[in-house]
TIMAR-263913 format. One record per residue: x, y, z of N, C-alpha, C, O, CB in turn. Coordinates in steps of 0.02 Angstrom, whole numbers, plus 50000, padded with zeros to 5 digits. Atoms other than C-alpha are relative to their C-alpha. Glycine has a CB too. Layout:
% residues N
XYZXYZXYZXYZXYZ
...
//
This chain:
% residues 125
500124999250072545505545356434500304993949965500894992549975500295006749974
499795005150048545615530456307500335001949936499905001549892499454996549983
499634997450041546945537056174500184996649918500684993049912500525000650040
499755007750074547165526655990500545007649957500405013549943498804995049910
499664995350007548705534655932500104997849918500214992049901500615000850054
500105000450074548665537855726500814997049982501154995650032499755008749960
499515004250024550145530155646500665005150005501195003250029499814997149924
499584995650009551125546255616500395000250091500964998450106499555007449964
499814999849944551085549955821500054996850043500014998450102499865002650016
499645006849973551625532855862500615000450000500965000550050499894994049966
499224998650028553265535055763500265003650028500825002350051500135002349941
499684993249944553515551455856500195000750056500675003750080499675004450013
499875001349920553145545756028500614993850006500844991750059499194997050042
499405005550006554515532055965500725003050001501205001950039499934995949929
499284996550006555875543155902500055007349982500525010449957500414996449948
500004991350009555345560955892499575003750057499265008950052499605002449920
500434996249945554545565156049499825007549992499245009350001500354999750065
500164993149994554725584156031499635001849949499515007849942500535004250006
500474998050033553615582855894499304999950001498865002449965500114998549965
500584996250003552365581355969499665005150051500015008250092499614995849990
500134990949963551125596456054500084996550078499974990550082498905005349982
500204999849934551195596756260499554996450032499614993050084499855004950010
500795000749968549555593256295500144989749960500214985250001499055008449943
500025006150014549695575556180500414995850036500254990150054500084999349941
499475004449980551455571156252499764997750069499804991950089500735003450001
500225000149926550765573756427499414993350003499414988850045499635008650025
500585006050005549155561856375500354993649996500124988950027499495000549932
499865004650023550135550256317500564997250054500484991350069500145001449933
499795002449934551275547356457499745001850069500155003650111500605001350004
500324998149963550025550856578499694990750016499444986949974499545006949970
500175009049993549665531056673499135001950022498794997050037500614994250086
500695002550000547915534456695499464999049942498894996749937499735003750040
500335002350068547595534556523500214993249948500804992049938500115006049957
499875005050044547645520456410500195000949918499885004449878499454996350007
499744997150061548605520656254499904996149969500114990449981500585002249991
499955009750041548105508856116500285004149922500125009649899498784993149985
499905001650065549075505055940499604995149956499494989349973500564998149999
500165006350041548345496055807500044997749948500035001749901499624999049997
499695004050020548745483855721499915001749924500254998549883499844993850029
499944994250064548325495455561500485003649999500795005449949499515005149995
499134994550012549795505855607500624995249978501074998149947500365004350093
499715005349995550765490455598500194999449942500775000349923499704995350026
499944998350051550185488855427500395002149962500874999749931499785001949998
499614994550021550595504155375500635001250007500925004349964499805004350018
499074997249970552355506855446500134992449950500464994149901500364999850129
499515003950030552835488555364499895001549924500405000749890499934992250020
500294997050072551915494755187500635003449990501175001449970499235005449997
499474993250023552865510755175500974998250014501455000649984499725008450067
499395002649966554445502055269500395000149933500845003549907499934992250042
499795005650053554555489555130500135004949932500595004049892499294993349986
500064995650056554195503355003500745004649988501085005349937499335004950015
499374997449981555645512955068499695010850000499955016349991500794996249922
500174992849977554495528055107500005003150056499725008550066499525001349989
500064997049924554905528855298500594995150033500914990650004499094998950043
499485002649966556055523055417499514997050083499135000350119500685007150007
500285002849932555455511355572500154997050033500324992449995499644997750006
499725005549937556025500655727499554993149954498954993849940499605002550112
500205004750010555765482555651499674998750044499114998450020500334996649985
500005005749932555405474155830499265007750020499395010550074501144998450077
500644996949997553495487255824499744999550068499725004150109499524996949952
500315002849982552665475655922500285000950077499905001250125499934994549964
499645002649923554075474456081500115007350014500195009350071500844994250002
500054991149975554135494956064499165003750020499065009250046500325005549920
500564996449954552165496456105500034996950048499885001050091499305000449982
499705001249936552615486256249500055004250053499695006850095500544998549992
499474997849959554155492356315499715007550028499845008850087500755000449953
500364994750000553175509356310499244999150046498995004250068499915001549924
500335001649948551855502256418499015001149968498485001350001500365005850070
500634999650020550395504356269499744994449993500084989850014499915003349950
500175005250002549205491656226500035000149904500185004549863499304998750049
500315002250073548725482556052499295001450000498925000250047500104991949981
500705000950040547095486555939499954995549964500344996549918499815004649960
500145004550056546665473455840499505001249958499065005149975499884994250019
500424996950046545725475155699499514997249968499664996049909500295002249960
500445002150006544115468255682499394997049967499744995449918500025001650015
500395000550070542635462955565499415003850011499005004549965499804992249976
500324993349971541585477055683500435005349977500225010849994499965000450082
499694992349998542905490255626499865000649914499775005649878501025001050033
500014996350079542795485655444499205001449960499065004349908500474994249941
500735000150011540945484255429499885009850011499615013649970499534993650072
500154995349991540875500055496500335005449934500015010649925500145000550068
499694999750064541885505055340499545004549961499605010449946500124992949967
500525000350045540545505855246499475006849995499235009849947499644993850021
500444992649968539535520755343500365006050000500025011149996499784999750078
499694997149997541035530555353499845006349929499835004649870500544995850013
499834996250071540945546955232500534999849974500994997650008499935006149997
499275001150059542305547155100500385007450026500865008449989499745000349884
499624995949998543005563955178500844998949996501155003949982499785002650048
499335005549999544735553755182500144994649970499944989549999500124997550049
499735003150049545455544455051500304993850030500184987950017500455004249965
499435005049978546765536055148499764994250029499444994750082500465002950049
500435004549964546245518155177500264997950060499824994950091499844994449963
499675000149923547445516255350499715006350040499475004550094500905000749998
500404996849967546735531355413499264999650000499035000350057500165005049988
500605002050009545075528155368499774994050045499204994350068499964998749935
499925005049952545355511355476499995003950063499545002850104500644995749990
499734996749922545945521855625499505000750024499344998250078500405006850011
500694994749988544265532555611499514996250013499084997750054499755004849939
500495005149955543265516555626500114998150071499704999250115500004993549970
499835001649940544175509755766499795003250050499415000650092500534999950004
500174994749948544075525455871499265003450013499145006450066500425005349983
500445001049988542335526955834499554994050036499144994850081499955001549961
500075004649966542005510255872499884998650064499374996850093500314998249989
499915000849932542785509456031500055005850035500175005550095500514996350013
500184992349965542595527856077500654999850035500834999050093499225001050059
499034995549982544425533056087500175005549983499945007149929500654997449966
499944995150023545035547856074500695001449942501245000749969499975003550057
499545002149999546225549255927500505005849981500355011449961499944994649968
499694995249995547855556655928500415000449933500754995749914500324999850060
499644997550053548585565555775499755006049977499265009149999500044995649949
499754994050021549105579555667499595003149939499545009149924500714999049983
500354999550027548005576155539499475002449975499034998049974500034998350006
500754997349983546485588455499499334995049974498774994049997499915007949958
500505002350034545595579355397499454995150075498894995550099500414994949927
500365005349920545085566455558499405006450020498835005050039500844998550098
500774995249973543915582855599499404999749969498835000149992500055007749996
500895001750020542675579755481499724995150012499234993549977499784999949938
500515005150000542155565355554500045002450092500415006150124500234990249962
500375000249927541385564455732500154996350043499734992750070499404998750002
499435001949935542765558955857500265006450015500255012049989500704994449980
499694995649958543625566455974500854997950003501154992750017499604999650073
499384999650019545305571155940500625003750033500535009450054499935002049948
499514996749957546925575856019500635002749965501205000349964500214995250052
499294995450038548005588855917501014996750031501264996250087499845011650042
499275003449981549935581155915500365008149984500975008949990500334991549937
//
């Protein structure tokens, strides 16, 4: 399974593991699946950082690593696709995600309901 992990259950699998469900933690340290971040979460975590609405490991980049996930990068195929997306979701970092994972047919992982009204496949955190 190809996994794109939403921004929230990045942070978690960083410094809150028990938050998230069984079934995700297990996916997510499971080596035959592939775990990708992207570089939208990145974003987001230095946005809100800077804002002083969250708390985050500066050094991002050397913790999807060390963790053994890969990088998403973020494309001019993810934002095009933008465009087709219904407005069920406001949020323009999640809204990114939902391209991506359509895009590249990932499955993605978070807590989030809203991600259900669109037509991916999703992995409850």
């Amino acid at each position: 399974m190809n996994l794109l992990l939403d921004t929230h259950t990045f942070l978690w699998a960083l410094g809150e593991p028990e938050r998230l469900s069984t079934a995700a933690a297990a996916a997510i340290r499971n080596p035959n699946n592939a775990v990708y971040v992207s570089a939208v979460s990145s974003v987001e975590i230095s946005i809100k950082s800077a804002l002083g609405k969250m708390d985050a490991p500066l050094d991002l980049e050397d913790e999807v690593e060390l963790r053994g996930f890969s990088h998403l990068p973020f494309h001019f195929k993810h934002g095009a696709l933008l465009r087709a997306l219904p407005p069920h979701h406001q949020d323009p970092f999640d809204r990114m995600l939902i391209a991506q994972a359509t895009e590249e047919r990932l499955t993605i992982v978070t807590h989030d309901a809203k991600f259900e009204l669109y037509s991916i496949p999703i992995l409850w955190t």
